[in-house]
PAZAPA-4460 file (N, C-alpha, C; in steps of 0.05 Angstrom, whole numbers, plus 32768, in hexadecimal, padded with zeros to 4 digits):
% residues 106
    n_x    n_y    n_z   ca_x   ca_y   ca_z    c_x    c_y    c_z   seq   type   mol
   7F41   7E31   8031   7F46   7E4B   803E   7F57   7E47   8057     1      X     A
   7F68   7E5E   8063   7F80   7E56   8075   7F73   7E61   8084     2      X     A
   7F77   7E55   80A3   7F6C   7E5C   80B8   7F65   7E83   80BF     3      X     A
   7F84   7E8A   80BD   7F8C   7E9E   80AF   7F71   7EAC   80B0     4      X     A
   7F6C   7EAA   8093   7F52   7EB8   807A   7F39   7EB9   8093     5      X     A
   7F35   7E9E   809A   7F18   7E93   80AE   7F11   7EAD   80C5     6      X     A
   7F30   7EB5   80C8   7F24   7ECD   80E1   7F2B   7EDD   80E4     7      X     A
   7F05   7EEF   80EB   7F04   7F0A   80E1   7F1A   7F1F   80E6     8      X     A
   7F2D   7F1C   80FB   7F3C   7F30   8102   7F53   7F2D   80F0     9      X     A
   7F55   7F1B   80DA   7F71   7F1E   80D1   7F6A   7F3C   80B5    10      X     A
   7F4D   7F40   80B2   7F4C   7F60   80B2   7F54   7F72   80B4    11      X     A
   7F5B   7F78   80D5   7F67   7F89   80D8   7F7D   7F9C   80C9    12      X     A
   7F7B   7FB3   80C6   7F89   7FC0   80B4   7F9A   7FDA   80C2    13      X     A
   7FA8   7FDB   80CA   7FB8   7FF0   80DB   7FBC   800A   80CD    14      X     A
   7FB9   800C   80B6   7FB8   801D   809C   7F9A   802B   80A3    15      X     A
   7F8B   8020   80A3   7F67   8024   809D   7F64   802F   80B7    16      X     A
   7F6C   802D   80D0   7F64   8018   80EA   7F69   8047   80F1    17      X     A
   7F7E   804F   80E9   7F83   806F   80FA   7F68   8080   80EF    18      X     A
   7F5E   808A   8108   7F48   809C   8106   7F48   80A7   80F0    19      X     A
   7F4E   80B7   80E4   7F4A   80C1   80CD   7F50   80B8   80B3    20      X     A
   7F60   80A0   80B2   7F51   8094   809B   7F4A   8080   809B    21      X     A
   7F38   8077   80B4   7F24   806B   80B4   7F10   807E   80AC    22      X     A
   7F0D   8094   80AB   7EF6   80A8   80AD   7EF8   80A9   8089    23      X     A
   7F11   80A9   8080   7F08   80AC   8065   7F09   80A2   8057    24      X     A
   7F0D   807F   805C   7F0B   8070   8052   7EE6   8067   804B    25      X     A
   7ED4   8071   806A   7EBE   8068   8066   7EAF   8086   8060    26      X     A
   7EC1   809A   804C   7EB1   80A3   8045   7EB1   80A5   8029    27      X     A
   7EC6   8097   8018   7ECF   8097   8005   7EC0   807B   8003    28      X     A
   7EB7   8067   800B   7EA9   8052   8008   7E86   8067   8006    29      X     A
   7E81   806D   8013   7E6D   8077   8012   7E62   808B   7FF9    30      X     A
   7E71   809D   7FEB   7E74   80A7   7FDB   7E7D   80A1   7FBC    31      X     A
   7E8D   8089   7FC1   7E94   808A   7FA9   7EB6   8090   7FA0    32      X     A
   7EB0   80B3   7F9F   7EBE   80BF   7F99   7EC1   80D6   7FA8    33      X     A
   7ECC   80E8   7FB4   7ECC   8109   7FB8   7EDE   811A   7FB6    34      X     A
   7EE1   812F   7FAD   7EF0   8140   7FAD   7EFD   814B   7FC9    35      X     A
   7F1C   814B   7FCA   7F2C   814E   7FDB   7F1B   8161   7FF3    36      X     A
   7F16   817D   7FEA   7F09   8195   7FFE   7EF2   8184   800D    37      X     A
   7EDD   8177   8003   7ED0   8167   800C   7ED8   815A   8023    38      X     A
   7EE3   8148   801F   7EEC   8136   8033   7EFD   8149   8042    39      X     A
   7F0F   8155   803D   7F1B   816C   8059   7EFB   817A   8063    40      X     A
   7EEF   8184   805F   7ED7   8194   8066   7EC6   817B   8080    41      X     A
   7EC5   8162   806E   7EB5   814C   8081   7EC8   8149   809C    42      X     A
   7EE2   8146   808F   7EF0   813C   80A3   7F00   8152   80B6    43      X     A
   7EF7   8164   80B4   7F02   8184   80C4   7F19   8182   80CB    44      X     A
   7F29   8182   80B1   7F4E   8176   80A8   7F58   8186   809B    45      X     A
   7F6D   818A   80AA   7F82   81A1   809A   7F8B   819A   8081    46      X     A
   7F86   81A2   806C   7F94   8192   804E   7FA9   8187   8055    47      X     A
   7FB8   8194   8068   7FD3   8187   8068   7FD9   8168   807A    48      X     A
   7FC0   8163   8092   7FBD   8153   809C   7FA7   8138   8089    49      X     A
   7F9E   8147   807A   7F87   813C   8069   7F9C   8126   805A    50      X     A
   7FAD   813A   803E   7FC6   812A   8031   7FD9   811E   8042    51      X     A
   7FE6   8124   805F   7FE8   8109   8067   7FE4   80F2   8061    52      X     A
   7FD0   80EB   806F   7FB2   80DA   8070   7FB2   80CE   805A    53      X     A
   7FAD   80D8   8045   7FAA   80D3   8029   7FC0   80C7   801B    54      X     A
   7FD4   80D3   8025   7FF8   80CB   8014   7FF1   80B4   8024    55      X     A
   7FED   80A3   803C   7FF2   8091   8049   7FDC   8079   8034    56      X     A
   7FC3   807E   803B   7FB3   8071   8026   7FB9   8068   800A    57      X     A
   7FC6   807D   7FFE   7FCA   8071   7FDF   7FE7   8067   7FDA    58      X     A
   8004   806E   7FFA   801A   805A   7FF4   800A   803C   7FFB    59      X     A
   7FFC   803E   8008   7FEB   801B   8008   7FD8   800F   7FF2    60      X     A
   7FDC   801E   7FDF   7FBE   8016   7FC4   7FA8   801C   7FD4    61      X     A
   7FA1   802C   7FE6   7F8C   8029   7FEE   7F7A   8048   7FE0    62      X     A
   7F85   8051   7FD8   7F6D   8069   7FCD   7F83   8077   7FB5    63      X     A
   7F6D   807F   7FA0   7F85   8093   7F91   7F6B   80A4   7F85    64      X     A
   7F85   80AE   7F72   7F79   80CE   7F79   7F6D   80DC   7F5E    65      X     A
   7F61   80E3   7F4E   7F63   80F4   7F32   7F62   8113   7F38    66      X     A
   7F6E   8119   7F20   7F78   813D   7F25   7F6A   8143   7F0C    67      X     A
   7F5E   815E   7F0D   7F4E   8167   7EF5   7F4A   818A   7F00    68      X     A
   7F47   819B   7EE5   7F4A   81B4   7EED   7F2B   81BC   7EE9    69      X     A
   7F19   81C7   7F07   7EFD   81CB   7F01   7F00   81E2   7F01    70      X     A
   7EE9   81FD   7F01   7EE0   8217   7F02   7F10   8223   7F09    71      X     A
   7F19   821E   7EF6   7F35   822C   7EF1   7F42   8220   7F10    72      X     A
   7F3B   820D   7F14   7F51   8208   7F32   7F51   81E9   7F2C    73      X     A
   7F65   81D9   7F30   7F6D   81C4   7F36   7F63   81B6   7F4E    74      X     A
   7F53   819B   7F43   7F3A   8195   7F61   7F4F   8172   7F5F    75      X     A
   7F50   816B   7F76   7F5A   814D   7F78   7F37   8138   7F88    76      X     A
   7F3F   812A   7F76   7F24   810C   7F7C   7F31   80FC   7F95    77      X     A
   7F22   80FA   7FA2   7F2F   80DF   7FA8   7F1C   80C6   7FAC    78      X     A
   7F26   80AA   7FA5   7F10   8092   7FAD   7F18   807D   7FAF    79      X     A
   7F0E   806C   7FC4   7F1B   8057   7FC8   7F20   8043   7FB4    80      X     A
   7F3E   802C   7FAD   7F44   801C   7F93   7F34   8008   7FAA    81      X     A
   7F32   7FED   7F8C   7F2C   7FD6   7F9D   7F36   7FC6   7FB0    82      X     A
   7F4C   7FCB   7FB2   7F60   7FBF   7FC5   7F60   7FCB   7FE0    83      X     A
   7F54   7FED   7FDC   7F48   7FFA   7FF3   7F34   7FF6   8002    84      X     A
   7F20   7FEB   7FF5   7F04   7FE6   7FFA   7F06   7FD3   8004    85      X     A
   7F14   7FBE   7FFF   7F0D   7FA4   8004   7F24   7FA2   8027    86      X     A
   7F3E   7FB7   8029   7F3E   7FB3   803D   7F37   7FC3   8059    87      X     A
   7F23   7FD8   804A   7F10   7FE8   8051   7EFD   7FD8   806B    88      X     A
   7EEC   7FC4   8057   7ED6   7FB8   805A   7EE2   7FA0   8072    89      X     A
   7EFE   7F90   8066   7F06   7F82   807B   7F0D   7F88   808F    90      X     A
   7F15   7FA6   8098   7F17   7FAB   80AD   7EFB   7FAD   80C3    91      X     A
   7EE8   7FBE   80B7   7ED0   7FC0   80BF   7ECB   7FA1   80CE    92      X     A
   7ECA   7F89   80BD   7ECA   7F73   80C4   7ED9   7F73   80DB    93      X     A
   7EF1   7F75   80D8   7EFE   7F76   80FE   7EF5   7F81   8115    94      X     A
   7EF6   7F9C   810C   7EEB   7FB0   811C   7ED2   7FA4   8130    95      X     A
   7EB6   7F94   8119   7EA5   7F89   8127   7EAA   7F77   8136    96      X     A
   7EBB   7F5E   8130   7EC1   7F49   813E   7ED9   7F56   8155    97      X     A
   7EE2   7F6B   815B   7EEB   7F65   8177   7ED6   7F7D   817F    98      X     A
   7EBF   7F8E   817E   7EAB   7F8E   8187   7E99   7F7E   8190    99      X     A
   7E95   7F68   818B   7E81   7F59   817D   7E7C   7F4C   81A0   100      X     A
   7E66   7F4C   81AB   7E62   7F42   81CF   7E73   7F1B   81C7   101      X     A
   7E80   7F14   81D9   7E88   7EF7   81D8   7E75   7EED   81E3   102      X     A
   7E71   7ED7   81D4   7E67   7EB0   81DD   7E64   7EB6   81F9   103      X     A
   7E4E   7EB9   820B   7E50   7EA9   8226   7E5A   7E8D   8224   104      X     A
   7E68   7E84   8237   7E6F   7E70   8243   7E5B   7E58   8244   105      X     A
   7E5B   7E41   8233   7E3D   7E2D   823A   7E3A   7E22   825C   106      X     A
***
């Protein structure tokens, strides 16, 4: 393994890392799956600031989307791919380690 890999901050994800989709990244981890109104409703997001958000996530593989027509209206899914998750989760991993209290001094 390259030193690189060994530490936790090489995580960090600048993609994941902007408030809101960090917000829906860990809610789309949490879920599974949800329908677009959903996640605008959780995330008190203008659809239009919502798909932002979203267009940014899935030009990175990080979430995509399925389209299906429910009760006569056109509903969009969205959920994180694995390539999302995983740099979902490695960020989290960052996040803690520069939280994380330092080593006193021996």
């Amino acid at each position: 393994m390259s030193p690189e890999t060994d530490d936790p901050l090489s995580g960090f994800d600048t993609t994941v890392h902007a408030p809101h989709r960090l917000r829906i990244c860990a809610l789309l981890e949490a879920t599974g799956e949800a329908e677009f109104g959903l996640v605008q409703k959780e995330l008190a997001l203008s659809a239009s600031a919502l798909s932002k958000h979203v267009t940014v996530l899935m030009d990175a593989g990080y979430v995509e989307q399925r389209k299906a027509v429910r009760d006569t209206r056109q509903r969009v899914w969205l959920r994180l791919t694995r390539q999302g998750r995983a740099a979902y989760q490695g960020h989290l991993v960052a996040l803690r380690a520069i939280t994380a209290p330092s080593d006193p001094a021996p």
